[in-house]
C-alpha positions as CSV (number, residue, x, y, z in Angstrom):
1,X,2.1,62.7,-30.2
2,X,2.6,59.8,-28.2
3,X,6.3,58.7,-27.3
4,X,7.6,55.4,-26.5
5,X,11.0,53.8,-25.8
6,X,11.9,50.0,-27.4
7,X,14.7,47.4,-27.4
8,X,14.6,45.6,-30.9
9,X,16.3,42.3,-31.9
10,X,18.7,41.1,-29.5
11,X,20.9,42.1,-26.1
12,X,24.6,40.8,-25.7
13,X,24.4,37.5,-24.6
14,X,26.8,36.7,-21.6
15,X,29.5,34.4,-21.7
16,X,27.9,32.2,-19.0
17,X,24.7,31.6,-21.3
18,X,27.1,30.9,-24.5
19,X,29.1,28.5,-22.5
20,X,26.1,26.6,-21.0
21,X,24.2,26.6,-24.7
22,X,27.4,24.8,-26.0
23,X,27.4,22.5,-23.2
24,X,24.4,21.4,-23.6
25,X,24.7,21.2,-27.5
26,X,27.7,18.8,-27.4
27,X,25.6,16.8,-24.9
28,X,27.2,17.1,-21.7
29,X,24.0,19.0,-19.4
30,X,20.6,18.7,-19.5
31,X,18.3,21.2,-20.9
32,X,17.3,22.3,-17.7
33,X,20.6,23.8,-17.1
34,X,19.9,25.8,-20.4
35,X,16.4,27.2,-19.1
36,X,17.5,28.0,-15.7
37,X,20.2,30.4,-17.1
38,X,18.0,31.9,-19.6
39,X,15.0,31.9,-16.5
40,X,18.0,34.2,-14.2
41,X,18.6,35.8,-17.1
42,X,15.4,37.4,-18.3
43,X,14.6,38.6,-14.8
44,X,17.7,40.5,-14.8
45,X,17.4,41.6,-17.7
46,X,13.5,42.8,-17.4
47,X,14.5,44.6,-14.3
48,X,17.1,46.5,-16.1
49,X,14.5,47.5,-18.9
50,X,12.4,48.9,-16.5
51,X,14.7,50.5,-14.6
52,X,15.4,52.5,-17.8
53,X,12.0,52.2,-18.7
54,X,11.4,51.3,-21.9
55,X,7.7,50.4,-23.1
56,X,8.7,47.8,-25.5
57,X,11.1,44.6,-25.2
58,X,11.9,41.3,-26.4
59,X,13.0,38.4,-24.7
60,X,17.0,39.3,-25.6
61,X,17.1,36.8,-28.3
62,X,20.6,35.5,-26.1
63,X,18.6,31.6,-26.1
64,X,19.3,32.3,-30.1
65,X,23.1,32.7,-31.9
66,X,21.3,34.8,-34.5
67,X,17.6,35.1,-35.9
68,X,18.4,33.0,-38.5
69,X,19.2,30.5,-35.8
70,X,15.6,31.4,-34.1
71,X,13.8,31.0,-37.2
72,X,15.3,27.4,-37.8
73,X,13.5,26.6,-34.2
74,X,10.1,26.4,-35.8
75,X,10.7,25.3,-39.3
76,X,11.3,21.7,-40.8
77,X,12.9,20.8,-43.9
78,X,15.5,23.1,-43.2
79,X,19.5,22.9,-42.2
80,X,21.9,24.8,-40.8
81,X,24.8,25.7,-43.9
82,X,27.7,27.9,-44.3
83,X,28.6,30.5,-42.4
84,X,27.4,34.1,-43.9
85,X,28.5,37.9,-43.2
86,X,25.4,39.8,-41.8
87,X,25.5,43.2,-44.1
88,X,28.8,45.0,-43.6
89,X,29.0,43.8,-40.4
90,X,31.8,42.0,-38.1
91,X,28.8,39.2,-37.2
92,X,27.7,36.2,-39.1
93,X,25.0,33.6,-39.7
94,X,24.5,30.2,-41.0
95,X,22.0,30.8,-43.7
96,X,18.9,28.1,-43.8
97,X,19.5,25.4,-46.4
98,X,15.7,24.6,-47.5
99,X,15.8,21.0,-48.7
100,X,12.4,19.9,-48.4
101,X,8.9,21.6,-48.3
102,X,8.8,24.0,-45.4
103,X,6.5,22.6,-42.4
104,X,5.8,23.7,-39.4
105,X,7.5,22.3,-35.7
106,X,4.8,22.1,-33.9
107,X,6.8,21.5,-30.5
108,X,9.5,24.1,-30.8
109,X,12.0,25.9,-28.9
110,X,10.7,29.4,-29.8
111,X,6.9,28.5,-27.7
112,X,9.2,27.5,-24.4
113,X,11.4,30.3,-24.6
114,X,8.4,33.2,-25.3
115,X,6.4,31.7,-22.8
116,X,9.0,31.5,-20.3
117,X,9.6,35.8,-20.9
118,X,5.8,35.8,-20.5
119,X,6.0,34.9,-16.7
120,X,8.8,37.1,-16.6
121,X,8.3,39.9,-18.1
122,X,7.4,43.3,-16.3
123,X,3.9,44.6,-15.8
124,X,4.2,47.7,-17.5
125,X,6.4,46.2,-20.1
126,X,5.4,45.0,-23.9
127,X,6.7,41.8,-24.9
128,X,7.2,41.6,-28.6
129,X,7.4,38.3,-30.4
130,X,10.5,38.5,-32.8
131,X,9.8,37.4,-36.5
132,X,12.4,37.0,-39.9
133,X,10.4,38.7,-42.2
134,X,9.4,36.5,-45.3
135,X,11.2,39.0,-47.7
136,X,14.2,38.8,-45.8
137,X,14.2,35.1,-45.0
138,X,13.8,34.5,-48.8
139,X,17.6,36.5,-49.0
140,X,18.8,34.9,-46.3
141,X,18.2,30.7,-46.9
142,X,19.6,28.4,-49.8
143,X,16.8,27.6,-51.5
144,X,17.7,24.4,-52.9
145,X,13.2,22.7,-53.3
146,X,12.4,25.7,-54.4
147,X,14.6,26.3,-57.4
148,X,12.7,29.1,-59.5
149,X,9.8,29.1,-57.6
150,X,10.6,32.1,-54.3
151,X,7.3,33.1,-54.3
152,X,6.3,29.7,-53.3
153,X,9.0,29.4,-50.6
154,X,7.9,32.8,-49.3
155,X,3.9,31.9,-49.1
156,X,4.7,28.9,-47.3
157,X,7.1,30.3,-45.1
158,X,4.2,32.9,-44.0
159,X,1.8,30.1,-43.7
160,X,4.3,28.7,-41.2
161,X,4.6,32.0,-39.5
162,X,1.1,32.2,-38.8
163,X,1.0,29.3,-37.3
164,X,3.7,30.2,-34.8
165,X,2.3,33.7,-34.1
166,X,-1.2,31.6,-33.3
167,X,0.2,29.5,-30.8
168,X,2.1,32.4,-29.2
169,X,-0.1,34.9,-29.5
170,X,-1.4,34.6,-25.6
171,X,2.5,35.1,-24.5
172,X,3.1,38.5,-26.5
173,X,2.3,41.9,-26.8
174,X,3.5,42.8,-30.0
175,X,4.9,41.3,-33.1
176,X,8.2,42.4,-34.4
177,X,9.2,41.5,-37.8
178,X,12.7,42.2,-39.0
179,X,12.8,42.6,-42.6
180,X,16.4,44.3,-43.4
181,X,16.5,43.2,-46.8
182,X,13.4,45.5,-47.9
183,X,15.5,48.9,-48.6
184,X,18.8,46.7,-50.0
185,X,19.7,47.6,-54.1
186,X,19.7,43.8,-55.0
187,X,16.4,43.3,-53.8
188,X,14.4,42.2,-56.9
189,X,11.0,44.1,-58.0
190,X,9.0,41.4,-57.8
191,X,9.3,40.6,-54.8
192,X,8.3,43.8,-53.5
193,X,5.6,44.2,-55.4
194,X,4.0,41.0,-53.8
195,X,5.1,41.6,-50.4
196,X,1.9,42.8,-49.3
197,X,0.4,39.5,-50.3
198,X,2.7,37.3,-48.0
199,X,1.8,39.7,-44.8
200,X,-1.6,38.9,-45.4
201,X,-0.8,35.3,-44.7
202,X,1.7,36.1,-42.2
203,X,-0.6,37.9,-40.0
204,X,-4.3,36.7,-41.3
205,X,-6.0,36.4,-37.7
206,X,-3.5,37.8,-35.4
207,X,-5.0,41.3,-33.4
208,X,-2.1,42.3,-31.7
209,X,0.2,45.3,-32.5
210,X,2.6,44.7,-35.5
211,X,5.8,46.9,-35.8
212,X,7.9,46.3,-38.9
213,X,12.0,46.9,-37.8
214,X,14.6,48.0,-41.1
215,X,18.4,48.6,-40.8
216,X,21.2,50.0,-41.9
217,X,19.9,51.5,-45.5
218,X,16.7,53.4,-46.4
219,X,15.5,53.7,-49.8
220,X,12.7,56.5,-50.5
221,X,11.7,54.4,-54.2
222,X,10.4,51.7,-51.9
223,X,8.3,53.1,-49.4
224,X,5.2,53.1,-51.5
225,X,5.0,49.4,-51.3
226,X,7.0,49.3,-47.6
227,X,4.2,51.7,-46.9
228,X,1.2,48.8,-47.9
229,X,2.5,46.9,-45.6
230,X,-0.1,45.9,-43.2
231,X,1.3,47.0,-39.7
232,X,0.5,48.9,-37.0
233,X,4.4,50.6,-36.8
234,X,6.8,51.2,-39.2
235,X,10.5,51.5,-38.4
236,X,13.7,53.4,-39.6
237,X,17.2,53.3,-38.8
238,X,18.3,56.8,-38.6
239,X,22.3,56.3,-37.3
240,X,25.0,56.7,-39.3
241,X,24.8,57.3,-43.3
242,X,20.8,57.3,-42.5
243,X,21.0,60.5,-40.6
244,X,20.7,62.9,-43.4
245,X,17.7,61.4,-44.2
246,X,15.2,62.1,-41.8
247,X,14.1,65.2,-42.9
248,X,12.4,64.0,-45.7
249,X,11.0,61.2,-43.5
250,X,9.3,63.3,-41.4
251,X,7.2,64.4,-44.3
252,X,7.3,60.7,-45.5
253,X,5.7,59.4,-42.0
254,X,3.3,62.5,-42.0
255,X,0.6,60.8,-39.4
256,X,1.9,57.2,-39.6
257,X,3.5,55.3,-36.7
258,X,7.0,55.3,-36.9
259,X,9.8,53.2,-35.0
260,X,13.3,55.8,-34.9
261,X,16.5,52.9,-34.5
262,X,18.4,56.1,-32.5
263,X,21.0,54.5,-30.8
264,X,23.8,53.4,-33.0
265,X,24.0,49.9,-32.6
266,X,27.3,49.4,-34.5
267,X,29.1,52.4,-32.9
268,X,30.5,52.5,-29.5
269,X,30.1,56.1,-29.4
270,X,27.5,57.5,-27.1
271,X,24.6,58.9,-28.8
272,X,23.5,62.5,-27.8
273,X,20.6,63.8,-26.0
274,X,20.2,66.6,-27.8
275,X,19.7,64.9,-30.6
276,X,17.5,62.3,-29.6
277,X,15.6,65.1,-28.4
278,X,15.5,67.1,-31.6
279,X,14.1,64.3,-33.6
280,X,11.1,64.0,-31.2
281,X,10.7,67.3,-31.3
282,X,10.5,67.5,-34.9
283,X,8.6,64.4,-35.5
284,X,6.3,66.2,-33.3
285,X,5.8,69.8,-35.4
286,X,5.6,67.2,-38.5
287,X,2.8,65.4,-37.1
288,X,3.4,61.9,-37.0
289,X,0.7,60.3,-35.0
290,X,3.0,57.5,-32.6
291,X,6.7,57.6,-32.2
292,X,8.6,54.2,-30.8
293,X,12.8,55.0,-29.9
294,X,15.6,52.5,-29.6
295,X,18.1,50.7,-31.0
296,X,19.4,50.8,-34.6
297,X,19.4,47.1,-34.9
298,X,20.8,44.0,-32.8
299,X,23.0,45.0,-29.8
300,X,25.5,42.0,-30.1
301,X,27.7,44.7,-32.3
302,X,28.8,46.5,-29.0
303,X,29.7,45.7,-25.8
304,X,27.2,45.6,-22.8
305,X,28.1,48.2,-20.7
306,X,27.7,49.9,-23.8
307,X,24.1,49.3,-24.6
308,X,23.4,49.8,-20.6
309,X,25.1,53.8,-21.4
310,X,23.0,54.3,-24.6
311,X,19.2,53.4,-23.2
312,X,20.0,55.4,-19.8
313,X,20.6,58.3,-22.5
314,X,17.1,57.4,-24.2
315,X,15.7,57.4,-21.1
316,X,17.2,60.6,-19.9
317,X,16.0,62.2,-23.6
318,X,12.2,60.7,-23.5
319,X,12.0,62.2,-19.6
320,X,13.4,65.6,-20.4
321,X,11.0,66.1,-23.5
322,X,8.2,64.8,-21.4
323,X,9.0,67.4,-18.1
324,X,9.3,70.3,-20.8
């Protein structure tokens, strides 16, 4: 079995970057201000990754308030609304209003910032593109055009997608798609059922790895159409209520690759290594094929020195299984 380390989502964004975004946003610096922070940044921060050496990483998302915010980089016909509770979580969101008929950006934000964590991005380091799933945007916006018609909003929405993941795709390694909503209880049927059909879109011409990233619930009914899915990677969080759970994933994920969010995200508690260490042992004896460890979900839940504690444990897990 092959093992692999990951950050997913974001990292906490320091209070320098916030201040300077919020500068700039009320007008009083230049842009270049913004992309020299981010630039100091990502070095530090890509140095850090390797020194714990994880495999797979993303740029930090700190550029972004939120990935809704990300998402309304690359999209017209879209604007910024209420403010919005993310899950059962102390962290919110302005949800997308959808006004018009989704279009593309073509000069966006989200092409400067991923090709800027190209050049600065380790050697032996993955960069993963991070992508709202169209499931989970279609919980997530206001759709005022598309009264009645969410299968329309979600088709284009992967159309647009594409597009992005096109222009990118020299600049990353990986996609990762973050579709939360797909294990929720008020997710509607339907849209399940069709899912596969808007990936198709979503991804129609891209070759690079896909990984599909799920918090904070897991529902067994659904993985037969999670499962269709066309990815490369398919991930779990296996914190908190999830725990008791991951027996019967093992035998779920028989031979499939599998993404294991270890490290409680919304939990200041240090996570163990011996139990880091007995899921990859038993992920092993069950025989999935490829298994990715990280994060639960975004790290903007904790405090940094925090999240610097939890992936030196991950680290210390992955070599101790490996020297065995």
């Amino acid at each position: 079995m092959e093992i692999y380390t990951a950050l997913i989502g974001s990292y906490p964004r320091p209070i320098r970057i916030a201040k300077t975004i919020t500068r700039f946003r009320s007008g009083k610096i230049e842009e270049d201000k913004v992309l020299d922070e981010i630039n100091k940044f990502q070095r530090d921060f890509f140095n850090l990754m390797a020194e714990y050496k994880v495999d797979y990483v993303t740029d930090g998302m700190v550029e972004w308030d939120d990935i809704a915010d990300l998402t309304y980089s690359f999209l017209k016909g879209v604007e910024k609304g209420a403010l919005d509770r993310f899950f059962d979580n102390n962290f919110y969101y302005r949800h997308l209003v959808v006004k018009s008929k989704l279009e593309y950006r073509d000069s966006n934000d989200y092409i400067k910032y991923i090709e800027l964590a190209r050049k600065n991005v380790e050697k032996n380091q993955k960069l993963k593109a991070v992508i709202l799933g169209p499931l989970s945007f279609s919980y997530m916006s206001k759709n005022v055009y598309y009264k009645g018609k969410t299968e329309e909003l979600m088709k284009d929405y992967s159309v647009i997608v594409n597009l992005l993941l096109k222009d990118t795709e020299k600049y990353y390694d990986a996609i990762e798609i973050h579709e939360p909503y797909i294990f929720q209880d008020r997710v509607r049927r339907q849209r399940l059922e069709n899912i596969r059909e808007y990936y198709n879109i979503m991804l129609n011409g891209i070759s690079k790895e896909k990984h599909i990233i799920t918090y904070f619930n897991i529902k067994f009914d659904v993985l037969e159409e999670y499962f269709k899915i066309p990815v490369e990677v398919y991930g779990f969080d296996v914190t908190e209520d999830n725990k008791p759970m991951i027996g019967m994933l093992y035998n779920a994920t028989l031979g499939k690759n599998v993404y294991f969010g270890v490290l409680d995200s919304r939990n200041t508690k240090l996570d163990k290594i011996s139990t880091i260490r007995r899921i990859i042992n038993n992920a092993k004896e069950k025989g999935i094929s490829k298994l990715l460890l990280g994060n639960s979900t975004f790290n903007d839940l904790i405090p940094e020195l925090i999240v610097k504690r939890k992936f030196k444990i991950l680290q210390r897990a992955k070599e101790m299984i490996l020297n065995e």
